[in-house]
Structures are given as C-alpha cells and as structure tokens.
C-alpha positions, 0 to 999 in steps of 0.5 A: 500500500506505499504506507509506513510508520512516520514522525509527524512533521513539526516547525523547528525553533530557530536560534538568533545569529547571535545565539552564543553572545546572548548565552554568554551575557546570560550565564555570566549574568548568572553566575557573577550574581550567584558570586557576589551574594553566596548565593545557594543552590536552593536560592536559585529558582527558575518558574515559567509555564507550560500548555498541557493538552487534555488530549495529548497527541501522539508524533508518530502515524502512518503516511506514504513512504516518501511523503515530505509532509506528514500530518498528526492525527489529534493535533487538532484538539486543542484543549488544554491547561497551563502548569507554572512549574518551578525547580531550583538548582539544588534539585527539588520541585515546589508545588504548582500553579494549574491555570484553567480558561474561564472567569469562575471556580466553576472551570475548574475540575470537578470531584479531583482530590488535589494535593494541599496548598496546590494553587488552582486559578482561572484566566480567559485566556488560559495563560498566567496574567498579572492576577494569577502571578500574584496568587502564584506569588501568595500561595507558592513563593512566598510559603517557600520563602519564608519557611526557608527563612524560618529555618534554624540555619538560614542567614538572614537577608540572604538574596535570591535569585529567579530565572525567568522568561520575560520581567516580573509584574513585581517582586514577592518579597525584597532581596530578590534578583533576576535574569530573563532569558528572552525568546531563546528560553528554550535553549536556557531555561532548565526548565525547558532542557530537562524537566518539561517535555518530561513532565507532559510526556509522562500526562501523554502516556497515563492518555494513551494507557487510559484510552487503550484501556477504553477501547481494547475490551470492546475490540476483544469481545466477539463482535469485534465492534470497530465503532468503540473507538469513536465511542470513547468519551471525550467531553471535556467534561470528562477529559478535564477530572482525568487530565488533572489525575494524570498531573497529580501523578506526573508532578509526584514523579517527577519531584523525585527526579533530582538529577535530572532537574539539576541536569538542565541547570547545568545544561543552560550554561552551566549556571 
C-alpha cells in the first residue's frame, strides 16, 4: 500500500545569529550574581509555564513512504491547561500553579482530590496574567520563602535569585534578583532542557494507557465492534477530572527526579 510508520512533521525553533553572545551575557549574568551574594543552590529558582493538552497527541502515524509532509492525527484538539512549574538548582520541585480558561471556580475540575496548598486559578485566556502571578506569588513563593527563612540555619537577608522568561509584574518579597532569558528560553531555561517535555510526556502516556484501556475490551469481545473507538468519551467534561489525575501523578514523579532537574541547570550554561 506505499504506507509506513512516520514522525509527524513539526516547525523547528530557530536560534538568533547571535545565539552564543546572548548565552554568554546570560550565564555570566548568572553566575557573577550567584558570586557576589553566596548565593545557594536552593536560592536559585527558575518558574515559567507550560500548555498541557487534555488530549495529548501522539508524533508518530502512518503516511506514504516518501511523503515530505506528514500530518498528526489529534493535533487538532486543542484543549488544554497551563502548569507554572518551578525547580531550583539544588534539585527539588515546589508545588504548582494549574491555570484553567474561564472567569469562575466553576472551570475548574470537578470531584479531583488535589494535593494541599496546590494553587488552582482561572484566566480567559488560559495563560498566567498579572492576577494569577500574584496568587502564584501568595500561595507558592512566598510559603517557600519564608519557611526557608524560618529555618534554624538560614542567614538572614540572604538574596535570591529567579530565572525567568520575560520581567516580573513585581517582586514577592525584597532581596530578590533576576535574569530573563528572552525568546531563546528554550535553549536556557532548565526548565525547558530537562524537566518539561518530561513532565507532559509522562500526562501523554497515563492518555494513551487510559484510552487503550477504553477501547481494547470492546475490540476483544466477539463482535469485534470497530465503532468503540469513536465511542470513547471525550467531553471535556470528562477529559478535564482525568487530565488533572494524570498531573497529580506526573508532578509526584517527577519531584523525585533530582538529577535530572539539576541536569538542565547545568545544561543552560552551566549556571
């Protein structure tokens, strides 16, 4: 039949001609902050978001051989959510913000046991603005903040320092530094190199162990019904309780991966 098993097609990201300065300029940046202020590895954060789809698509397909184009079945679906993660150089992961479109609680999912003092909010349109970074602020940063300031071993008034994409709407406390990192946050930010494409690779695959589980019995049964697969609910309604499911469990996992979340610090520079 001419078919055989093919990657989607995908834009690549291009980089800047001035790539390495800007690199440079950063991680120098970084470290000589690091420097004058002792800064500690657990001083160090970096936070940004990132769109997670509820029907997470696949990248492979069956296409005809020598196609130079090749279309991904799914990709068409465009509902998703938005998790502000944040890892710190020393390794550790610190709770999320998972950001839902509309104006009300009523978005949010329903009958889903989240873990404590998670932050959940809503935004018309679906990503972080300066009221949700404000809640982020209140009830993620500043917890963490003043907990490690309480500590019988910290060193009062000690500076930290947060790796970003764009610049802060304001600081959530004193004594706090950045450095951005622009339209090149992909190739800089730890986040990016090592932990997000984990993190939805993981809520891909509780999708695909789910949707199989939904369509294999029907396929199993004597009557070979070829329509389960169109059968299997896709509301939002219930993809939205089941997504947030797969997040509880991918961010559990993923917040035992400390080297791995160290590695993209020391990808991005090494900061």
């Amino acid at each position: 039949m001419g078919f055989v098993k093919r990657k989607g097609t995908k834009a690549t990201k291009t980089l800047p001609a001035d790539f390495e300065d800007i690199k440079d300029t950063f991680v120098s940046k970084v470290q000589g902050m690091i420097q004058e202020h002792h800064i500690p590895d657990s001083f160090v954060l970096n936070f940004d978001q990132t769109g997670c789809h509820m029907v997470p698509g696949g990248e492979w397909t069956m296409g005809e051989m020598g196609s130079a184009l090749v279309t991904i079945a799914g990709l068409d679906d465009k509902r998703q959510m938005t998790a502000l993660l944040i890892v710190m150089k020393s390794g550790w992961m610190l709770l999320p913000q998972l950001i839902y479109v509309g104006k009300t609680d009523r978005c949010l999912p329903k009958c889903v046991v989240f873990p404590e003092s998670w932050d959940l909010t809503c935004t018309e349109s679906l990503w972080s603005n300066k009221g949700s970074m404000v809640l982020f602020a209140e009830k993620i940063l500043l917890p963490y903040i003043n907990g490690v300031r309480e500590s019988p071993h910290s060193v009062t008034n000690r500076r930290w320092l947060f790796l970003i994409s764009s610049g802060p709407t304001r600081a959530p406390t004193s004594n706090v530094s950045y450095a951005t990192m622009a339209s090149v946050k992909h190739r800089l930010q730890p986040l990016d190199l090592t932990v997000n494409f984990e993190y939805k690779e993981n809520i891909k695959s509780c999708f695909h162990e789910w949707y199989s589980a939904q369509v294999v019995p029907p396929l199993d049964d004597d009557a070979k019904d070829m329509t389960a697969v169109t059968q299997v609910n896709m509301k939002t309604s219930n993809m939205k309780p089941l997504h947030a499911e797969w997040i509880i469990a991918t961010h559990s996992k993923m917040e035992d991966r400390r080297e791995q979340i160290q590695a993209g610090f020391r990808k991005a520079g090494p900061l």
